[in-house]
C-alpha positions as CSV (number, residue, x, y, z in Angstrom):
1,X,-60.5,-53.9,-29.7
2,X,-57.6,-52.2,-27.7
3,X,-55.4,-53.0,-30.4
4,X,-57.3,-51.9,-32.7
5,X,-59.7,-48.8,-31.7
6,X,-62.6,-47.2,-34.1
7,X,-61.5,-43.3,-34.6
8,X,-64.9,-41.4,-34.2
9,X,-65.1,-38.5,-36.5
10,X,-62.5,-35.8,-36.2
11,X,-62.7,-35.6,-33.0
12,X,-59.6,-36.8,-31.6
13,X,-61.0,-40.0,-29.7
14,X,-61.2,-43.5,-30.1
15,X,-63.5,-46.7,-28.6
16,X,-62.9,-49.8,-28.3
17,X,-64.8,-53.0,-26.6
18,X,-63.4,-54.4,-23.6
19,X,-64.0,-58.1,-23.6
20,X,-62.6,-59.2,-20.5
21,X,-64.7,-56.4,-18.6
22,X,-67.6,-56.7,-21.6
23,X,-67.5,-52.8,-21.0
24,X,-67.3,-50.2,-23.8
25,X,-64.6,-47.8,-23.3
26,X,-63.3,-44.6,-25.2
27,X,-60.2,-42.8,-25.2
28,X,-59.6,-39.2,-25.2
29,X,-56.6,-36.6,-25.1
30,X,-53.8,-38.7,-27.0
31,X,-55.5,-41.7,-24.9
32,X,-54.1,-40.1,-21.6
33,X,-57.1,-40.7,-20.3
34,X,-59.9,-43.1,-20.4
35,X,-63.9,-43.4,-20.0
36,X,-66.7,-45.7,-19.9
37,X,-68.7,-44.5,-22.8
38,X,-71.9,-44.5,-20.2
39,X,-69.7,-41.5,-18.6
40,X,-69.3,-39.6,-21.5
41,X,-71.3,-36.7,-23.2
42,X,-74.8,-37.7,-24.9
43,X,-73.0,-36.6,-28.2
44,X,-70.5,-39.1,-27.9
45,X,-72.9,-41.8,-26.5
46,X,-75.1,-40.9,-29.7
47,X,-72.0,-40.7,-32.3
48,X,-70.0,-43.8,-31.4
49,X,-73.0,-46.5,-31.5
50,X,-73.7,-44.8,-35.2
51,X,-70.7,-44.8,-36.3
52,X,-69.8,-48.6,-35.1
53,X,-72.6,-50.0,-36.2
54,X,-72.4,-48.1,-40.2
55,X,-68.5,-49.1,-40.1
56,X,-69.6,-52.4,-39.9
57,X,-72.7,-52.7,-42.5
58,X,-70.5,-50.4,-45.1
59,X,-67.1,-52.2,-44.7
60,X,-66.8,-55.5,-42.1
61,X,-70.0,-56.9,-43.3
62,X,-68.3,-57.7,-46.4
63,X,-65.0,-58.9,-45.2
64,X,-66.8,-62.1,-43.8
65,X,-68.6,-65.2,-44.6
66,X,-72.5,-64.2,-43.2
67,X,-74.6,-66.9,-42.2
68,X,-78.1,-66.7,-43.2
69,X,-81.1,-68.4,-41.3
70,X,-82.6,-71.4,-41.9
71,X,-85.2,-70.2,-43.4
72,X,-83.1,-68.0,-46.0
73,X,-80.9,-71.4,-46.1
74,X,-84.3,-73.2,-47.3
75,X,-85.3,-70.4,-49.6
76,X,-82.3,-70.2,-51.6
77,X,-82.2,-73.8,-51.8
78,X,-85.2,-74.0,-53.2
79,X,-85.0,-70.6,-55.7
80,X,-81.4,-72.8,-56.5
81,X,-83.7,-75.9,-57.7
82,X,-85.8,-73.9,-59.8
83,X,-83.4,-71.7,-61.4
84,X,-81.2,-74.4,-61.8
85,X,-83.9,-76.2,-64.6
86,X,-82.9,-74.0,-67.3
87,X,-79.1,-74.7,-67.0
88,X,-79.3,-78.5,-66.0
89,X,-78.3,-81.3,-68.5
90,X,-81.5,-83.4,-69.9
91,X,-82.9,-85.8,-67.6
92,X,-80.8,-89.3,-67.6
93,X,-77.4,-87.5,-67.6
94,X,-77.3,-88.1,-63.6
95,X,-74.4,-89.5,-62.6
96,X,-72.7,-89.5,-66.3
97,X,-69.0,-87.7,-66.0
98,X,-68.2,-85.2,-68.3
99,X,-66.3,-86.6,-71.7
100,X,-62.8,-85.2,-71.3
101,X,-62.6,-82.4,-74.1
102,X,-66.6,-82.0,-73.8
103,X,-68.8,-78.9,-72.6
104,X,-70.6,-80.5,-70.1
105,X,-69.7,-80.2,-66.5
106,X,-70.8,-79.8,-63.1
107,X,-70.5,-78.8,-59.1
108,X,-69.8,-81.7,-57.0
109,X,-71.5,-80.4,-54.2
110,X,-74.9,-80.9,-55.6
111,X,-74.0,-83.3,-58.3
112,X,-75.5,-81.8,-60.8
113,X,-74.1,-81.8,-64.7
114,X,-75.1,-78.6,-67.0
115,X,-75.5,-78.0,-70.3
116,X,-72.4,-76.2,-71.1
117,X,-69.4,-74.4,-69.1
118,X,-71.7,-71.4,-70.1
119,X,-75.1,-72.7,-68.5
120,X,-72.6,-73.0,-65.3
121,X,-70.9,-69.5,-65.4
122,X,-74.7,-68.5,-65.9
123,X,-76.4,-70.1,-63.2
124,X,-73.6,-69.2,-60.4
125,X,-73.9,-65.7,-61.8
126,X,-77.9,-65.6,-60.7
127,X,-77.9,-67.3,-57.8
128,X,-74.5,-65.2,-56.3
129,X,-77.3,-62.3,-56.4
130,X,-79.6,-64.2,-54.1
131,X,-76.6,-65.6,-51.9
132,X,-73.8,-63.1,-51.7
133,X,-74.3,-59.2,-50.4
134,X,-74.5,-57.2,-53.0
135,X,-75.1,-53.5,-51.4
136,X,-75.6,-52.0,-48.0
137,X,-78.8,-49.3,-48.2
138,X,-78.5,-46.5,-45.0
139,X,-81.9,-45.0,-43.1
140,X,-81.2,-42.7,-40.5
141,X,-83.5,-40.8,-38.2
142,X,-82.3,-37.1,-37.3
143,X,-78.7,-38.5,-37.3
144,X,-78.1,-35.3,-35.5
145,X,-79.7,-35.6,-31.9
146,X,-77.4,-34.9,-28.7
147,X,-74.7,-33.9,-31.5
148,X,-72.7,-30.4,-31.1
149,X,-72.6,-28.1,-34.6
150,X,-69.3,-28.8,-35.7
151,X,-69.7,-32.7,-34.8
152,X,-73.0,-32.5,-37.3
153,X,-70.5,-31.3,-39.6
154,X,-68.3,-33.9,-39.8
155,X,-70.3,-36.5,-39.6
156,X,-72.3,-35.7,-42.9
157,X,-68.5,-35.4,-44.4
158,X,-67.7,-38.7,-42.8
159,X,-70.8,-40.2,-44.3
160,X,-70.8,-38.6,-48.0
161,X,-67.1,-39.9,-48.1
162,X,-68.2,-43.4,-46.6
163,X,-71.3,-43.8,-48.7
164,X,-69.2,-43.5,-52.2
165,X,-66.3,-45.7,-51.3
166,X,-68.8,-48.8,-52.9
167,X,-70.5,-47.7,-55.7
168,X,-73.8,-49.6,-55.1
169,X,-74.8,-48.6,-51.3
170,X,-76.8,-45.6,-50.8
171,X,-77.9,-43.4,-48.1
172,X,-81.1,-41.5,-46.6
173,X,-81.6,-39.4,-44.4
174,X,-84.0,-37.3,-42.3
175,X,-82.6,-34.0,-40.7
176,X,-84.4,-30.9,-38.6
177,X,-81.0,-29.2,-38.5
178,X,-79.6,-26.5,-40.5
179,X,-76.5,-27.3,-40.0
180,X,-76.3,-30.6,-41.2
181,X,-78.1,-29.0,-45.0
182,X,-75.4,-26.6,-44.8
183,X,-73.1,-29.7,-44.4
184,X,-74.3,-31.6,-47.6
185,X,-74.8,-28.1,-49.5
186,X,-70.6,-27.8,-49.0
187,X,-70.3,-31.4,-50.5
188,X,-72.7,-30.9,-53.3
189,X,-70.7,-27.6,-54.3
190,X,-67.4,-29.2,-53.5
191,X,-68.3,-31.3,-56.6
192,X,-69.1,-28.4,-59.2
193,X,-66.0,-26.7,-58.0
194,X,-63.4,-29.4,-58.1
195,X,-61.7,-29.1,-61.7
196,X,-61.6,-25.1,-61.1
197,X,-59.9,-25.2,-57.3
198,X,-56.2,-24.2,-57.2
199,X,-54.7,-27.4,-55.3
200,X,-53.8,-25.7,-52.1
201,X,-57.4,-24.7,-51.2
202,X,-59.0,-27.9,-51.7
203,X,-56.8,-28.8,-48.6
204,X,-58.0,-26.2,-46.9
205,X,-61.3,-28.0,-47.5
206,X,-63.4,-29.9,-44.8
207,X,-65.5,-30.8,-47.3
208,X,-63.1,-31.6,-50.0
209,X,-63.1,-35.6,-49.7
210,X,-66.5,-35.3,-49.0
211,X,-67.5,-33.9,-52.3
212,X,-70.5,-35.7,-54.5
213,X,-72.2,-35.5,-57.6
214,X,-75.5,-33.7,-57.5
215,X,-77.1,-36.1,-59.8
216,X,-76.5,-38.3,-57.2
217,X,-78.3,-36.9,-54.3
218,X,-81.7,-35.6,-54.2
219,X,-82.9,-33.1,-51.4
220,X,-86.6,-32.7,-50.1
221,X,-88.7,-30.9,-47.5
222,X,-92.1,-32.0,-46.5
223,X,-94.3,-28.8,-46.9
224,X,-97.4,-28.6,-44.2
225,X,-99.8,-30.1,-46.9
226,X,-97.8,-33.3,-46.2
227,X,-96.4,-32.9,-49.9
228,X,-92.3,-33.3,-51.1
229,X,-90.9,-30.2,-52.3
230,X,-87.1,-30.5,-54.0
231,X,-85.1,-27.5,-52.5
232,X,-82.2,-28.1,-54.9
233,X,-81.2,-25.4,-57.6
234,X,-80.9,-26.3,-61.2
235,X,-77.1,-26.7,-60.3
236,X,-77.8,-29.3,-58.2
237,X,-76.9,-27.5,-54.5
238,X,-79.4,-26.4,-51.4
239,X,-81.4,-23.4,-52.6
240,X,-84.6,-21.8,-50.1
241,X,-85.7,-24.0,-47.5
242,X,-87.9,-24.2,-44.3
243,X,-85.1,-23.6,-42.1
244,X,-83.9,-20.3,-44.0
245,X,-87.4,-18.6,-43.3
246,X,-87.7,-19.0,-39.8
247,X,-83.9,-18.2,-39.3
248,X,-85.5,-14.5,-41.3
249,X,-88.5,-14.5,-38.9
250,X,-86.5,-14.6,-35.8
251,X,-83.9,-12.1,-37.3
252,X,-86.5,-9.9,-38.2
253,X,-88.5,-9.5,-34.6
254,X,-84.7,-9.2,-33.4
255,X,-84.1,-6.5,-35.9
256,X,-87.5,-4.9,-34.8
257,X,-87.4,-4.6,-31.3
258,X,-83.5,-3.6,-31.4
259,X,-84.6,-0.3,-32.6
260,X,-86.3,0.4,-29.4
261,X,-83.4,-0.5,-27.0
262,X,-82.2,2.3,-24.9
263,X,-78.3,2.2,-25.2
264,X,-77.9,4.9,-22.3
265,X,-79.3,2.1,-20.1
């Protein structure tokens, strides 16, 4: 909302949803000036939907009561029945209220009676897997179409430091940019580095927030035989890749033509 805008990235800009105009809007230098997000750059109009809608699944999402659909409705229900057998009181105790002092009792809602305070704590247990959100898992496609260098950047910072903040969620990702393994190599590093960095450079850091375990993040390329290779070093970080050999290749038809460049020219 107005009141409330969604900073993108470290970019110095905010959106927001205008309801009364049902037009999205973003705001730019100190919010001196405003757009229609279909007027700004392709970056932008490729960041801000991403971002919004990965604020939402990592964060809102479990802020708020979700309804499920009726047919979710009619599946718990009915996983709720069958679970529910091995925690139930024995046939005939329908309807009986629990002896004051006793270890029997039940939910009014369904009017059921268990076998113990246990059997209850049990069966709420199982059944809040099936019925409450337990995790949020991320697939993104080449997260870093229409999206400048530095902007690639941040946003794998942004997202390393978004993905950790609930221990359960998790992240993948497909990339044909160099820039955004060089990204995820400074937060892999960050990490073996982090007990040994004098306090005033890790604020000089991008990265620093950003940092992850290495046992938590695995790192692929798909070779032309349509087989996974790992590319990560027995410390855990980026080593040779795809992307570092035809970076060489160019280099080296630069490197070989350069000798024949007439400078007097």
């Amino acid at each position: 909302t107005i009141e409330n805008p969604l900073s993108i990235l470290e970019l110095g800009i905010r959106y927001y949803y205008d309801k009364n105009l049902g037009r999205d809007m973003v705001l730019i230098n100190d919010e001196t000036k405003e757009l229609d997000l279909t007027n700004t750059s392709s970056g932008l109009q490729s960041i801000i939907p991403l971002q919004t809608v990965i604020e939402y699944l990592i964060k809102d999402i479990y802020k708020q009561d979700i309804r499920v659909s009726v047919k979710e409705i009619n599946a718990i229900e009915r996983l709720s029945e069958i679970i529910s057998a091995n925690y139930k009181a024995a046939p005939g105790s329908d309807g009986v209220k629990p002896i004051p002092g006793s270890d029997i009792f039940y939910p009014y809602s369904k009017g059921w009676i268990f076998k113990s305070k246990k059997a209850m704590e049990e069966y709420f247990t199982i059944m809040g897997q099936f019925e409450d959100l337990q995790f949020t898992q991320l697939f993104l496609e080449e997260p870093e179409l229409n999206i400048f260098p530095l902007a690639q950047r941040d946003l794998v910072y942004w997202l390393i430091h978004l993905i950790q903040t609930r221990e359960e969620d998790s992240l993948f990702f497909t990339t044909h940019s160099p820039f955004i393994l060089n990204a995820l190599n400074n937060c892999l590093l960050g990490y073996l580095v982090k007990d040994t960095l004098e306090e005033e450079e890790k604020k000089e850091l991008k990265s620093y927030k950003a940092r992850i375990n290495p046992e938590q993040v695995s790192v692929y390329e798909v070779t032309p035989g349509g087989t996974l290779r790992s590319i990560q070093s027995e410390q855990g970080t980026i080593a040779k890749h795809y992307f570092n050999r035809v970076t060489l290749e160019m280099t080296d038809e630069y490197y070989q033509m350069l000798e024949f460049l007439n400078t007097e020219d």
